[in-house]
C-alpha positions as CSV (number, residue, x, y, z in Angstrom):
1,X,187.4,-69.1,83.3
2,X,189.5,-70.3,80.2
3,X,188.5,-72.2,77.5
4,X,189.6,-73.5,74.4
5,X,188.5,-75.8,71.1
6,X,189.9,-78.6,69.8
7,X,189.0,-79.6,66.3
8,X,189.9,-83.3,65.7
9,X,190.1,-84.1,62.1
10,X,192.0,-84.3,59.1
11,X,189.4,-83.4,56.7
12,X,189.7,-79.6,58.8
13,X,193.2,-79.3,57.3
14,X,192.7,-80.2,54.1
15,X,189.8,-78.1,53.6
16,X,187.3,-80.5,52.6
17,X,185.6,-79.4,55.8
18,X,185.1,-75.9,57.1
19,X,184.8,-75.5,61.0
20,X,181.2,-74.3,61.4
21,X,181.8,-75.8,65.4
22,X,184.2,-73.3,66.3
23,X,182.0,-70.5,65.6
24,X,179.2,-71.8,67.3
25,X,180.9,-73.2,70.8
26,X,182.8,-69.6,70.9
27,X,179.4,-67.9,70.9
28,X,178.0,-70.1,73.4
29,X,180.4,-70.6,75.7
30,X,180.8,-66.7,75.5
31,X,176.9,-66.6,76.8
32,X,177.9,-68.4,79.8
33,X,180.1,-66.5,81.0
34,X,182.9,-68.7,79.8
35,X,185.9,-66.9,77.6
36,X,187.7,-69.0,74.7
37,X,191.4,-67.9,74.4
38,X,192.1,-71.0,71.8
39,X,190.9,-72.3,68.8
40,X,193.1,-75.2,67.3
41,X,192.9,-77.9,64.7
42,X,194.7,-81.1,64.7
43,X,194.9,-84.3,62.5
44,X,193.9,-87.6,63.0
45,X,197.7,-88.2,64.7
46,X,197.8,-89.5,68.3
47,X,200.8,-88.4,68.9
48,X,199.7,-84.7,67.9
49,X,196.7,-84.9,69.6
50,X,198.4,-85.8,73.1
51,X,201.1,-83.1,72.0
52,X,197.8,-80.6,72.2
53,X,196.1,-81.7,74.9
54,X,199.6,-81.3,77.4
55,X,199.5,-77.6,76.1
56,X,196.0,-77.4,76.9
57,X,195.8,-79.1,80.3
58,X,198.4,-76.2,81.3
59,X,197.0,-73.2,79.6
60,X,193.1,-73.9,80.1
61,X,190.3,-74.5,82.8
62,X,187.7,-75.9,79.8
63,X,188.8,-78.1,77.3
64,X,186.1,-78.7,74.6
65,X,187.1,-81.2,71.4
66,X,184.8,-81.6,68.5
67,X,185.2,-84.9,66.0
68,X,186.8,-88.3,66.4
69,X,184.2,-90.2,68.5
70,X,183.1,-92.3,65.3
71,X,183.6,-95.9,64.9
72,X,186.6,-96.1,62.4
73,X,190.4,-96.1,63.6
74,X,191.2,-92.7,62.9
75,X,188.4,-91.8,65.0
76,X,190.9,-91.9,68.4
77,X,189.9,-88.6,70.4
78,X,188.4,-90.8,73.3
79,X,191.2,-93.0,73.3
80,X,193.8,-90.3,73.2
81,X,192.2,-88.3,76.1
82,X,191.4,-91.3,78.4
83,X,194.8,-92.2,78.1
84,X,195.8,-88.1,78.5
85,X,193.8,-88.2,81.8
86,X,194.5,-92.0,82.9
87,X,190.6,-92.8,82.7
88,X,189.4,-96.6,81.9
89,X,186.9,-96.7,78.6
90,X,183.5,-98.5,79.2
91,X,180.6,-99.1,77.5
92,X,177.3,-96.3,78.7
93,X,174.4,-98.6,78.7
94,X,172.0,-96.6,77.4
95,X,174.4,-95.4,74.4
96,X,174.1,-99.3,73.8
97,X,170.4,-99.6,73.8
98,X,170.0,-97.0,71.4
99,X,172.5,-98.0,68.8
100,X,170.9,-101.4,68.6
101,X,167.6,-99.6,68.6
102,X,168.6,-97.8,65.6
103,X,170.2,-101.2,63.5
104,X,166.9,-103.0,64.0
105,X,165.0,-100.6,62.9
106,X,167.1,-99.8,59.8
107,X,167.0,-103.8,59.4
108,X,171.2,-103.2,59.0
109,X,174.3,-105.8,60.8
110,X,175.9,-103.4,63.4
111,X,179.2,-104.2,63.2
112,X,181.5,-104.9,66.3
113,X,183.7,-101.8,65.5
114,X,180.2,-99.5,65.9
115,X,180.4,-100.1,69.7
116,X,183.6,-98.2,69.9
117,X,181.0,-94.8,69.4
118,X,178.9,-96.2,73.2
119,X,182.3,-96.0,75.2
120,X,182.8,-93.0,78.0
121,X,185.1,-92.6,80.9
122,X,184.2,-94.9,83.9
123,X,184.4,-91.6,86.0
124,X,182.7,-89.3,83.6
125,X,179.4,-88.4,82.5
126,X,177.7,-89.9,79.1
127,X,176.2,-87.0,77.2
128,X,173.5,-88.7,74.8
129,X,173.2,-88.0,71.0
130,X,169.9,-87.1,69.9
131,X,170.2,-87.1,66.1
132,X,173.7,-89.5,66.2
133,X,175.2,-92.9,67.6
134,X,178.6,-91.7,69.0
135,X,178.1,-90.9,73.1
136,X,179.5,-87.3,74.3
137,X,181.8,-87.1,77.0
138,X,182.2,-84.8,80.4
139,X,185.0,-85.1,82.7
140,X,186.6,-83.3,85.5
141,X,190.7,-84.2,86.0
142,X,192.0,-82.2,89.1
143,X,193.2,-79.6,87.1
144,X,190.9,-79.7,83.8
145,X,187.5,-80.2,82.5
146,X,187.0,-81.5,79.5
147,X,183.8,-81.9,77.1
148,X,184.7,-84.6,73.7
149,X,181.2,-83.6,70.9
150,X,180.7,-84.9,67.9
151,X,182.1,-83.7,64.7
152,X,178.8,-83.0,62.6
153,X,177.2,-80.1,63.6
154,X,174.1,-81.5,63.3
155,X,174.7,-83.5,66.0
156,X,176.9,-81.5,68.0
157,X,174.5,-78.5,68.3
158,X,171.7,-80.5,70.0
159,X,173.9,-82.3,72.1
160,X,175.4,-79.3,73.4
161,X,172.4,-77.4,73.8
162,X,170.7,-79.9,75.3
163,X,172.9,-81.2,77.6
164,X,176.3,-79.8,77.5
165,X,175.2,-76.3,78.2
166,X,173.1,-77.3,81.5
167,X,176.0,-79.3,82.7
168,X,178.3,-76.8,82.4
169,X,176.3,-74.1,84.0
170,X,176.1,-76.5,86.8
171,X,179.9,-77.6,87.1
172,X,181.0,-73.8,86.7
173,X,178.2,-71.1,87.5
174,X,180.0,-67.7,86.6
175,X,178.7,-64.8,89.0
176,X,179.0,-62.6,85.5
177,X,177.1,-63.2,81.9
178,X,177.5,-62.7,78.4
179,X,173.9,-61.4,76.9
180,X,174.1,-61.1,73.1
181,X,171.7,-59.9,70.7
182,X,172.4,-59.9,66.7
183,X,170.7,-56.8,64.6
184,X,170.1,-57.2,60.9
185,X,170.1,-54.7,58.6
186,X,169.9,-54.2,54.6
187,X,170.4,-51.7,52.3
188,X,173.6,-50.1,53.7
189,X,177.3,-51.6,53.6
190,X,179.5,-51.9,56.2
191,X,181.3,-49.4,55.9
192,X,178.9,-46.9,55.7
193,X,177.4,-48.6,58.8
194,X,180.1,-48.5,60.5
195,X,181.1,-44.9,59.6
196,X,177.4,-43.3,60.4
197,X,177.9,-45.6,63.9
198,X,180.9,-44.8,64.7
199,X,180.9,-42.2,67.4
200,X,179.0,-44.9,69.3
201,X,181.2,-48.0,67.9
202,X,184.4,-45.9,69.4
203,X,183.0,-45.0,73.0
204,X,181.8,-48.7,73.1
205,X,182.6,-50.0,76.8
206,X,179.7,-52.5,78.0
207,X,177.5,-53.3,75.9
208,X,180.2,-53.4,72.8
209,X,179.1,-53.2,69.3
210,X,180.7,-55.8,66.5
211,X,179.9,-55.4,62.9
212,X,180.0,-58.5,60.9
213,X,179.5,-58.3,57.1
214,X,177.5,-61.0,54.9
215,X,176.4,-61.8,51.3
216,X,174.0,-58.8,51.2
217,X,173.6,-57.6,54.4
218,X,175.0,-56.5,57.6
219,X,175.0,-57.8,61.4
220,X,175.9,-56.2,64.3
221,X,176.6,-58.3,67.6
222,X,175.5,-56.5,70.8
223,X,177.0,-57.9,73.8
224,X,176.5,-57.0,77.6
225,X,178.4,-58.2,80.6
226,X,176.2,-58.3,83.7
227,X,175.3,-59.9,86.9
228,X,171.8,-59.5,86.5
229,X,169.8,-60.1,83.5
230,X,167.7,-57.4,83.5
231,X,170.1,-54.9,84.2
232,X,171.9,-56.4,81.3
233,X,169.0,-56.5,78.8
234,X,168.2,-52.6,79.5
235,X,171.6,-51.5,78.6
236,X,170.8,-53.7,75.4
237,X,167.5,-51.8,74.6
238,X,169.8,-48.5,75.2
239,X,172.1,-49.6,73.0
240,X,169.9,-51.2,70.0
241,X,167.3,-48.0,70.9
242,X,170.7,-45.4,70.2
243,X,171.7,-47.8,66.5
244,X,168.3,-46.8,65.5
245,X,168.5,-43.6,65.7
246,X,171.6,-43.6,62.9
247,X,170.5,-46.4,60.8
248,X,166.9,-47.6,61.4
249,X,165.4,-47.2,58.3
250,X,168.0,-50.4,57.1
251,X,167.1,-52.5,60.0
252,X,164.7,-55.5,59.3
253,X,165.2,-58.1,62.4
254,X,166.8,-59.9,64.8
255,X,169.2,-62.8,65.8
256,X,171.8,-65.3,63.9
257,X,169.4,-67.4,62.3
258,X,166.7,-64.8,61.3
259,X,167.0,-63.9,57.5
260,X,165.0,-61.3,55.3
261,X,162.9,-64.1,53.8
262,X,161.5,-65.7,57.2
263,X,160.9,-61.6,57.8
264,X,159.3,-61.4,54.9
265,X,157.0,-64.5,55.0
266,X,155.8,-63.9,58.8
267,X,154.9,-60.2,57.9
268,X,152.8,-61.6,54.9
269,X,152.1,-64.1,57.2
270,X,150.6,-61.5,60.5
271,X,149.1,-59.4,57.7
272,X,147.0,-61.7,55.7
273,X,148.6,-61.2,52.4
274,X,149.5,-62.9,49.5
275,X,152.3,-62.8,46.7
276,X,153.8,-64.6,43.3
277,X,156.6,-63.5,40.8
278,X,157.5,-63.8,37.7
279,X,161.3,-64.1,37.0
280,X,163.9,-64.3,34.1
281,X,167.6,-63.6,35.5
282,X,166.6,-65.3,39.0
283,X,165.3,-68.2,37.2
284,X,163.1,-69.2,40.0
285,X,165.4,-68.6,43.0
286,X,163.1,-65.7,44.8
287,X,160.0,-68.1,44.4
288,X,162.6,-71.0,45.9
289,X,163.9,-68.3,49.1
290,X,160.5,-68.2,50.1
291,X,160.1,-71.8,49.8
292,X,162.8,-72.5,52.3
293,X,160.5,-71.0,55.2
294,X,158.5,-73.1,56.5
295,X,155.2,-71.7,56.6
296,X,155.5,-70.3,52.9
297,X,152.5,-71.8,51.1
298,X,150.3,-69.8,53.7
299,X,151.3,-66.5,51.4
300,X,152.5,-68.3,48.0
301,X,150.7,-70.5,46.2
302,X,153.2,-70.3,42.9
303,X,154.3,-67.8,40.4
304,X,156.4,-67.6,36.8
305,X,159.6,-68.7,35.4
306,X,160.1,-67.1,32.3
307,X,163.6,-67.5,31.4
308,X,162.8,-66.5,27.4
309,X,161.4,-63.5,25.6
310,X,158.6,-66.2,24.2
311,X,157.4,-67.6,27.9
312,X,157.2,-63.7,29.1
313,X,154.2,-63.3,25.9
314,X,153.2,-67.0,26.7
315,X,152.6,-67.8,30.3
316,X,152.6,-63.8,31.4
317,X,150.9,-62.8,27.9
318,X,153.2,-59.5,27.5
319,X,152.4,-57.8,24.8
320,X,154.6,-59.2,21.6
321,X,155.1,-55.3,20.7
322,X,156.2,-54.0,24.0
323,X,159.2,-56.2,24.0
324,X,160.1,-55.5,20.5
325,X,160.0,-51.5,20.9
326,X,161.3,-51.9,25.0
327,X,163.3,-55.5,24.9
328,X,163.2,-57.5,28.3
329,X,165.9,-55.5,30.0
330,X,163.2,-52.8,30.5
331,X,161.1,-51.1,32.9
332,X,158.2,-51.8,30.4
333,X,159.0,-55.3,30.9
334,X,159.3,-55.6,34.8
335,X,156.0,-53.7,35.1
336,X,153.9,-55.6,32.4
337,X,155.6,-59.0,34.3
338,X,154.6,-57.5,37.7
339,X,151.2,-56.4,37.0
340,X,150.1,-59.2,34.4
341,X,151.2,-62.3,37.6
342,X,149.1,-60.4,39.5
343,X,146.2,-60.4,38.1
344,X,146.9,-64.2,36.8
345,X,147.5,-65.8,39.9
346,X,145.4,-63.1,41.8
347,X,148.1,-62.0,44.5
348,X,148.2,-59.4,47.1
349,X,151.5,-58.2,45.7
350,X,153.6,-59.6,42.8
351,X,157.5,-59.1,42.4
352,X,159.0,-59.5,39.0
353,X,162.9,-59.8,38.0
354,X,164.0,-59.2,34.4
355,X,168.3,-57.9,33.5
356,X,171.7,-58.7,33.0
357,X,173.2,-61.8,35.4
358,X,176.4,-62.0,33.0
359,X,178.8,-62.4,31.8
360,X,177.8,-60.8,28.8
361,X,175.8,-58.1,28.2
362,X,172.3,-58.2,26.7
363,X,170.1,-55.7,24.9
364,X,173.4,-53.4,25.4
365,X,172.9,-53.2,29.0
366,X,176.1,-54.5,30.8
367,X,175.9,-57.5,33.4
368,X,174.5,-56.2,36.6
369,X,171.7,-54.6,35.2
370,X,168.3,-55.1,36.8
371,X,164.7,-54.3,36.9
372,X,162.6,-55.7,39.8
373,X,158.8,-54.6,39.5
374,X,156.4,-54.4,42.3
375,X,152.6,-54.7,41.7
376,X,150.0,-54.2,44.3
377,X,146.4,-53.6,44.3
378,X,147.0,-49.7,44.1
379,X,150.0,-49.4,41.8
380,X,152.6,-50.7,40.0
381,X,156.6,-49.9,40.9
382,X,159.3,-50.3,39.1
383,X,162.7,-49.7,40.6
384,X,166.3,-50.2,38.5
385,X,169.9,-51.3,40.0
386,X,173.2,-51.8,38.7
387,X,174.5,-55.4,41.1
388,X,178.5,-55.6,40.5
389,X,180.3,-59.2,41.2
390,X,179.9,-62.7,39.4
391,X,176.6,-64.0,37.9
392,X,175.7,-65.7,42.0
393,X,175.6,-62.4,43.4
394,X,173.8,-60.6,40.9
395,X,170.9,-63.4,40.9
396,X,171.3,-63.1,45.0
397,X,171.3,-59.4,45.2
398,X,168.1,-59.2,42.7
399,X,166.5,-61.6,45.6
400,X,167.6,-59.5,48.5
401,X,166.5,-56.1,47.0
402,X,163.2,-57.9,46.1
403,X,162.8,-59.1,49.7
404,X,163.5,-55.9,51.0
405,X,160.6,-53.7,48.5
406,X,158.1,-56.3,49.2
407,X,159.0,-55.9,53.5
408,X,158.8,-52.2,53.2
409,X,155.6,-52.7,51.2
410,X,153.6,-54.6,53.1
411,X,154.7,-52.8,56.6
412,X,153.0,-49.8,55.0
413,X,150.1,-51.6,54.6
């Protein structure tokens, strides 16, 4: 079966707005069973619209357009495609309920033109928006299906998920199926992944292996074809079982969504432990990763910002004389900041980040430079790297290394 995306909008083209739906339809239509061979992006233009949807209704089974259900005038992807497939435009009842639900209750006028985002195909099915106003859209022409979403993905995602994928399933069972599952791994690049993998990347047939490289870290997208789920999720384990053997010791979890802090935080989590930092180039942003799991106070109650030389002797009460004879891009320094939040806050483990973000250079150590201590109830650890790129990525590489000593850490525990 053949698929493509439409993404309605001018806002794509000028890019004020980056196509996150594309990404995420591709890899869920790909689950099902259901192969996209298009992606496309078109302005707010009728004309160009209808112009895409003729080339669409020759080349593809699935149809699936994201954006343009809103109430405004450029918002014309339901009136363009009802038109496309000679369907009549009513108003879905429930769609109706719900927006005036939402207008009393936010004590707001609903305008007449809001009613335009309520309107389906008389013959279609109403796909209802869960975190939205503007009513989804299924119908089936003769030759075509199509599926109109939502432009925010905060609202298309649930919407599909919810009720798209179901209805799709049901409309077009596929006797084969995509099973996927995403690897994560940090420490190694790609292309040293790639090359210690690459007798197994090069016979891939089914499950195939696809290396995807992020801010950090690497991924690797394992993806099975099979008629039988079980079948499909051994050669999986095979596969995943085979990747470990060449590059365990850099794997850390699993799935899209899944990063090295929500690792890190569940393992504290499972394990009973605690931990605080004290931080000068990062400024805060390792205590503020964990922070974004939920979950987080369990195993952080706070730590240390100590930006300047005089909050390090203040708040962490370093020594005056060991930064004077070491200076703060030190080892001396990351392992009194460490040890001395311990014992302060009275931790499990305590991470602490003092170097060079940049531009400049400081102490006469060149941007990039980095100490990240690690104190536990044993010992104290200090460990040294040299981070290249901008001032971002240096702050965001100190975080990820100290993510990744504080995993190993506590799995050792």
């Amino acid at each position: 079966m053949k698929a493509e995306i439409i993404a309605v909008g001018t806002e794509i083209l000028l890019g004020q707005v980056v196509n996150t739906n594309a990404t995420f339809l591709s890899e869920e239509l790909a689950d099902l069973g259901i192969e996209v061979y298009y992606h496309s992006v078109v302005g707010d233009n009728p004309e160009r619209l209808e112009s895409l949807l003729k080339t669409a209704d020759q080349r593809s089974d699935l149809v699936v357009l994201c954006g343009g259900l809103g109430p405004t005038t450029d918002d014309l992807t339901k009136d363009v495609v009802a038109a496309h497939v000679g369907q009549r435009l009513v108003e879905d009842a429930a769609g109706r309920k719900e927006l005036e639900t939402f207008f009393t209750r936010a004590k707001r006028e609903m305008t007449a033109n809001n009613l335009r985002q309520v309107l389906v195909f008389e013959d279609g099915n109403a796909l209802p928006n869960e975190t939205g106003l503007a009513i989804g859209i299924f119908y089936q022409s003769p030759t075509t299906a199509f599926l109109l979403l939502p432009g925010p993905p905060s609202e298309l995602r649930p919407m599909f998920l919810h009720h798209g994928k179901a209805l799709l399933q049901e409309k077009f069972p596929q006797q084969e199926q995509l099973i996927s599952r995403v690897l994560r791994f940090y420490g190694i690049g790609e292309s040293k992944l790639v090359t210690q993998l690459a007798q197994l990347i090069e016979n891939q047939t089914n499950p195939t292996i696809a290396p995807y490289a992020k801010p950090n870290e690497v991924t690797l997208r394992l993806t099975v074809k099979t008629q039988d789920e079980k079948s499909g999720q051994k050669l999986l384990d095979e596969t995943e079982a085979a990747i470990k053997e060449e590059v365990g010791e850099y794997f850390y979890g699993y799935g899209e969504e899944n990063s090295l802090e929500a690792v890190v935080v569940k393992l504290l989590q499972d394990k009973g432990c605690t931990v605080t930092a004290a931080e000068s180039l990062t400024a805060g942003l390792f205590q503020a990763t964990l922070a974004n799991v939920s979950g987080a106070s369990q195993i952080f109650s706070g730590g240390f910002v100590t930006y300047a030389k005089e909050q390090k002797e203040k708040l962490l009460q370093i020594n005056p004389n060991l930064l004077a004879e070491h200076g703060v891009v030190s080892e001396a320094c990351a392992k009194a900041m460490a040890q001395n939040a311990r014992e302060i806050i009275g931790a499990d483990y305590a991470l602490s980040f003092t170097g060079v973000a940049g531009p400049n250079e400081l102490e006469g150590q060149p941007a990039g430079t980095v100490w990240i201590g690690l104190a536990s109830e044993k010992e104290v650890v200090t460990y040294l790297y040299h981070f290249t790129r901008d001032r971002s990525y240096v702050r965001h590489s100190a975080v990820m290394a100290g993510l990744d000593l504080l995993r190993r850490a506590v799995l050792k525990k």
